[in-house]
PAGU-138629 format. One record per residue (C-alpha): residue number from 1; x, z negated, y. Coordinates in nm, 3 decimals, padded with zeros to 5 digits. Layout:
nr|c1|c3|c2
NUM|X|Z|Y
...
This chain:
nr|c1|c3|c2
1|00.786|-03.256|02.074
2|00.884|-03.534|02.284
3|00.701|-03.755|02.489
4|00.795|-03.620|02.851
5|00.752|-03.249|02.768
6|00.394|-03.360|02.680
7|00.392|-03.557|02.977
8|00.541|-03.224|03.195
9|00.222|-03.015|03.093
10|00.004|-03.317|03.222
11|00.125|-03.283|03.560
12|00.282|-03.631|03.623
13|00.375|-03.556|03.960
14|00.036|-03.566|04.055
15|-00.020|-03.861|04.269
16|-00.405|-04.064|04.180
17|-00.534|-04.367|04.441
18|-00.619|-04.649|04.291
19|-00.992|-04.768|04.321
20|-00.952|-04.889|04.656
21|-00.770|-04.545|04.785
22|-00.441|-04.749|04.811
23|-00.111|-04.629|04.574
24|00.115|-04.895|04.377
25|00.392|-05.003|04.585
26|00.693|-05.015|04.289
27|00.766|-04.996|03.964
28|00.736|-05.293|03.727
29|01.129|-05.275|03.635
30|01.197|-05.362|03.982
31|01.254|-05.738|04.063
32|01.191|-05.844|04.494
33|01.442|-06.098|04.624
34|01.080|-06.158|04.818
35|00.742|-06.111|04.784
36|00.422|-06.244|04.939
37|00.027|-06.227|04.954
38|00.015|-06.462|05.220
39|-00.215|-06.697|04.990
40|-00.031|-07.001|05.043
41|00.126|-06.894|05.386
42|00.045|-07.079|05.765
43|00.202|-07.117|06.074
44|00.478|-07.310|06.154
45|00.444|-07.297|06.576
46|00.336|-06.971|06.734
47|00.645|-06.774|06.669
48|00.689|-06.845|06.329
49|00.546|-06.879|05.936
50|00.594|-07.106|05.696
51|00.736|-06.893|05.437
52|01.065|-06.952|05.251
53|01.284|-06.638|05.433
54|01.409|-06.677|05.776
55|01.144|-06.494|06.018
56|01.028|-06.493|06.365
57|00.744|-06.334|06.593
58|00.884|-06.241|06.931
59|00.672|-06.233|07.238
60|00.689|-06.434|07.578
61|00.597|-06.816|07.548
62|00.355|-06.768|07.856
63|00.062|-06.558|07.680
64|-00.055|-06.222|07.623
65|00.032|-06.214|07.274
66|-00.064|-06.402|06.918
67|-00.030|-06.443|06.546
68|-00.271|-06.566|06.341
69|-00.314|-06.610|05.942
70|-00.611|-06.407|05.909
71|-00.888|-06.568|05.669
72|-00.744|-06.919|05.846
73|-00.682|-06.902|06.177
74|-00.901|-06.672|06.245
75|-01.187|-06.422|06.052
76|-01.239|-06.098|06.263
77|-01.529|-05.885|06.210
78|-01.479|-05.604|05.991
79|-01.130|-05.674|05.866
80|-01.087|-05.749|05.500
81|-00.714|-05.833|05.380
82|-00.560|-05.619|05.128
83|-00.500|-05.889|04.917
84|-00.701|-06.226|04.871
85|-00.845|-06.392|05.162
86|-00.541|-06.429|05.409
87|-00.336|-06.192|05.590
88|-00.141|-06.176|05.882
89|-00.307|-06.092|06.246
90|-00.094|-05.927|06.532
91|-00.244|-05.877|06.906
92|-00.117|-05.774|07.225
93|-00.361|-05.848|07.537
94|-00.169|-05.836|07.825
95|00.115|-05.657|07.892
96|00.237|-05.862|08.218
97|00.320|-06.137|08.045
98|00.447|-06.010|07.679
99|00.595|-05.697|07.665
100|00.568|-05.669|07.237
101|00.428|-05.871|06.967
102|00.694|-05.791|06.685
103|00.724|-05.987|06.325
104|01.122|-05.987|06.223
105|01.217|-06.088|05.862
106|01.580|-06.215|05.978
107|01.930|-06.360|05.804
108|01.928|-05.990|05.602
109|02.285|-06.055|05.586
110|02.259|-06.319|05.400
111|01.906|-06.232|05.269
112|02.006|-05.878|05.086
113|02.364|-05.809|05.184
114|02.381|-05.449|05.303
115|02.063|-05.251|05.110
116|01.738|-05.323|05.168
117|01.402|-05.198|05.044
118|01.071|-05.318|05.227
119|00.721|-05.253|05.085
120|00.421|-05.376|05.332
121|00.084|-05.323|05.393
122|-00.075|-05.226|05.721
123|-00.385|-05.218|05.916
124|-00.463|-05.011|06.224
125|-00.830|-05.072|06.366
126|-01.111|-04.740|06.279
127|-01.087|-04.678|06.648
128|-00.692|-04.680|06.717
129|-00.563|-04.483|06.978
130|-00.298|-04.494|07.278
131|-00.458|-04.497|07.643
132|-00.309|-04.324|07.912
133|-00.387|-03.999|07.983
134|-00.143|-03.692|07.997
135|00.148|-03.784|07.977
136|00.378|-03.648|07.714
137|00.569|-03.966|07.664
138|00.308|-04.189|07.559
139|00.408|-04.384|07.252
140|00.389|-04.638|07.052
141|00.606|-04.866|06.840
142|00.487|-04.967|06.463
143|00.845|-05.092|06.290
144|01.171|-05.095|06.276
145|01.311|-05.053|05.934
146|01.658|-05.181|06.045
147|01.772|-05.342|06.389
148|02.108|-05.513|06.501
149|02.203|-05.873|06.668
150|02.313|-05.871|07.000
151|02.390|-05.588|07.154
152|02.122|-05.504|06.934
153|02.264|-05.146|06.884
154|02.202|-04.929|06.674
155|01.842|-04.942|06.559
156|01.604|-04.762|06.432
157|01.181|-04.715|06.554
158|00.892|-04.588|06.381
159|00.704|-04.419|06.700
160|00.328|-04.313|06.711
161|00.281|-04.029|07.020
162|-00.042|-03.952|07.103
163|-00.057|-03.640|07.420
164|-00.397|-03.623|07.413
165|-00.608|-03.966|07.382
166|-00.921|-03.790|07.375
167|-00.820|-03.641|06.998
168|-00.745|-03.795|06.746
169|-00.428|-03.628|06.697
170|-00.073|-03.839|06.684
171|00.241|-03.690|06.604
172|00.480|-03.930|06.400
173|00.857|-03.977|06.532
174|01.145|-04.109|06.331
175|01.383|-04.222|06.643
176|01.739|-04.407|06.638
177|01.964|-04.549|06.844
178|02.324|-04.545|06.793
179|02.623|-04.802|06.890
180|02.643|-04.629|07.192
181|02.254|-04.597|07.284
182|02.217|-04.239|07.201
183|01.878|-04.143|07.110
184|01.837|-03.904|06.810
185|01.491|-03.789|06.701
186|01.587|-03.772|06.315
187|01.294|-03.595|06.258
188|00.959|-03.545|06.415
189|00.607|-03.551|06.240
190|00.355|-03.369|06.446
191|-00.063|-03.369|06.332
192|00.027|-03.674|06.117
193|-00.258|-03.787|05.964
194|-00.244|-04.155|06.079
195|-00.458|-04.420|05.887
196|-00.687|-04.589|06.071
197|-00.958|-04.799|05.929
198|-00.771|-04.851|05.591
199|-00.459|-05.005|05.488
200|-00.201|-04.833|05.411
201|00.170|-04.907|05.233
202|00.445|-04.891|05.472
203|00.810|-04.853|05.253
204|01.161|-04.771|05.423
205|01.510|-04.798|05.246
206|01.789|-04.897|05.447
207|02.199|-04.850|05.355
208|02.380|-05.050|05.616
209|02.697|-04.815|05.754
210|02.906|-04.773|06.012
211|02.927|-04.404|05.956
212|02.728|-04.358|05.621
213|02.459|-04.530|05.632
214|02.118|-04.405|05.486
215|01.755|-04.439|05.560
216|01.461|-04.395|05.408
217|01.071|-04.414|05.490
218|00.738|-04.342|05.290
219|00.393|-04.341|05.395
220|00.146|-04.397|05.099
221|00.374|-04.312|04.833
222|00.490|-03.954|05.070
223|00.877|-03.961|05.177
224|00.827|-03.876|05.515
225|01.202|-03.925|05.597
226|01.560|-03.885|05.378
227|01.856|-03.879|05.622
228|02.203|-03.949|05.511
229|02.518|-04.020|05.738
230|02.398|-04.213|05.994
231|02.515|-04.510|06.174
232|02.307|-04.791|06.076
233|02.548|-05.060|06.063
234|02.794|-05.188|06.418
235|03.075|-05.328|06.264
236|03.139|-05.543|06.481
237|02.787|-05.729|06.436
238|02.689|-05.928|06.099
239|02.366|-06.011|06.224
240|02.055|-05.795|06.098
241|01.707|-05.785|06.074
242|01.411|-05.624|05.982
243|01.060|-05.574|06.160
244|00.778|-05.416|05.920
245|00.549|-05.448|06.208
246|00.545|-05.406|06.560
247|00.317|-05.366|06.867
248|00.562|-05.245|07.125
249|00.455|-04.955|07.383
250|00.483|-04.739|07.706
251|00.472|-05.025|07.974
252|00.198|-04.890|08.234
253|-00.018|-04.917|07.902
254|-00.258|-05.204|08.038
255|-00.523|-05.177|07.741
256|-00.583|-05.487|07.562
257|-00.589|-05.593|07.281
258|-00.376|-05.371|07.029
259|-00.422|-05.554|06.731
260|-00.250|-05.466|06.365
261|-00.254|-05.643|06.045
262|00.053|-05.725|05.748
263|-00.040|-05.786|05.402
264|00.131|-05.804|05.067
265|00.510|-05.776|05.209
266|00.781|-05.712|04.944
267|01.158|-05.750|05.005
268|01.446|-05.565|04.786
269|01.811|-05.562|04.801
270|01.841|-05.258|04.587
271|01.604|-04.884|04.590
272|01.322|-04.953|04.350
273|01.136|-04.680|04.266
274|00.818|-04.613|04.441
275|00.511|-04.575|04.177
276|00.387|-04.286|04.411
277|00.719|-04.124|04.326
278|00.723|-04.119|03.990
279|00.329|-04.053|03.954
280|00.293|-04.253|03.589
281|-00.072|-04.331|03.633
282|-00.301|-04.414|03.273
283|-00.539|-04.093|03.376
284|-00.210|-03.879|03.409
285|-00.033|-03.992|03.086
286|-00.390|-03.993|02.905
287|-00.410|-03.592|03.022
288|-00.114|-03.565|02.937
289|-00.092|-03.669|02.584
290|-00.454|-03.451|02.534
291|-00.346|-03.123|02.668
292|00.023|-03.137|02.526
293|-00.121|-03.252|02.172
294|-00.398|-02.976|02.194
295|-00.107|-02.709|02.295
296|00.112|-02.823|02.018
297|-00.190|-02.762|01.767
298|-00.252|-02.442|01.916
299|00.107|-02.352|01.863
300|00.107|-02.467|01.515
301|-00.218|-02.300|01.411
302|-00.056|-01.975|01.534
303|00.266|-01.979|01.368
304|00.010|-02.041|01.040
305|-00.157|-01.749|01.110
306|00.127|-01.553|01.175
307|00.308|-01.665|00.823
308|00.049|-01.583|00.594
């Protein structure tokens, strides 16, 4: 009996947390063209790190917005990195003067060629939540798995809606925008159950197309989106980018300060496997060696019986 029948009868789809409630990003066989904790990581001027890929943090030179290494720069109350003792801080405080705070891995072109994977880590505050009241449009911008140099069309936005800000109730948008602006609601999310208080694992896969392209996005391990024959790619535009996290929202929003956190960023130029996807965990496999090796005795025991 081999090895992955045994493994079938231990459920291995079954997805375990690790201790911390968080789920392996990828699988060991898979090699990043990038890959950071942050450890060694501080800023270069206020719109940029000092890591080794090209990257940028775009918000108005005049205020309202900042970037900090977390652990560094700065040690807020209550926040813990996923990783070590540094991590990267994001804030908005006043939307007059900066109208998003947005971190952009750039140069993708050069960087990954036309596929890209990105695994990240996020942090929303306990008490997250959008501020105007009813009004249907009221969103919010987390990332942008893929987005295009001037014009910068098409792109694609990860959008948080909240109707009612006195629940705690947000529906979860995947939104693009194609060469010609259209906007197309691939698919729409409602009662998502948003993490707040906890980080969470941010992945997206992106094929780079004119007319083919495809696009990918987990949550946790969870494909939330799968879409196929898209235009992700102008063709007349080499430049791309990336932004695994954003602060970017409805502009008569004058609450300050929306704040998120990036830790433990990983850059691919191929589909890795997520962990969550294949569901190898040591509890599954042990479970599932000890109820397909007590089934197989089972089965052998009876055929005994039955031949004597």
């Amino acid at each position: 009996m081999s090895l992955l029948l045994l493994l079938s009868w231990g459920q291995i789809s079954r997805v375990i947390p690790s201790e911390n409630g968080s789920i392996p990003t990828c699988n060991a066989g898979s090699t990043p063209v990038y890959r950071t904790d942050f450890e060694n990581v501080t800023r270069e001027d206020a719109h940029r790190l000092n890591m080794t890929i090209d990257n940028s943090f775009e918000f108005e030179g005049d205020g309202g917005a900042a970037v900090w290494m977390e652990g560094l720069d700065r040690k807020t109350p209550g926040i813990t990195c996923h990783s070590g003792g540094r991590c990267v801080g994001m804030e908005l405080t006043d939307i007059t003067k900066s109208r998003r705070n947005e971190f952009n891995i750039r140069d993708l072109e050069n960087l990954v060629g036309n596929e890209l994977f990105v695994s990240a880590w996020l942090y929303l505050p306990a008490d997250w939540r959008l501020h105007i009241p009813g009004i249907d449009w009221n969103w919010y911008q987390i990332a942008n798995p893929y987005f295009t140099g001037p014009p910068y069309l098409p792109y694609f936005s990860l959008d948080i809606v909240q109707h009612d800000i006195t629940k705690g109730v947000f529906t979860l948008n995947f939104d693009s925008r194609d060469i010609k602006n259209n906007l197309v609601t691939l698919r729409s999310t409602p009662n998502f159950p948003l993490p707040r208080g906890q980080w969470f694992n941010l992945q997206y896969y992106v094929l780079r197309d004119a007319t083919n392209g495809k696009l990918k996005v987990w949550i946790n391990g969870v494909l939330l989106l799968d879409a196929s024959g898209i235009s992700t790619m102008n063709p007349s535009v080499t430049e791309w980018y990336t932004t695994p996290a954003k602060i970017y929202y409805e502009e008569s929003d004058t609450f300050s300060p929306y704040r998120i956190w990036v830790d433990d960023l990983e850059t691919y130029n191929t589909q890795p496997v997520p962990s969550a996807i294949l569901g190898f965990t040591l509890e599954s496999i042990l479970v599932g060696v000890i109820v397909g090796l007590t089934t197989l005795a089972i089965v052998r025991r009876r055929r005994k019986l039955a031949s004597s």
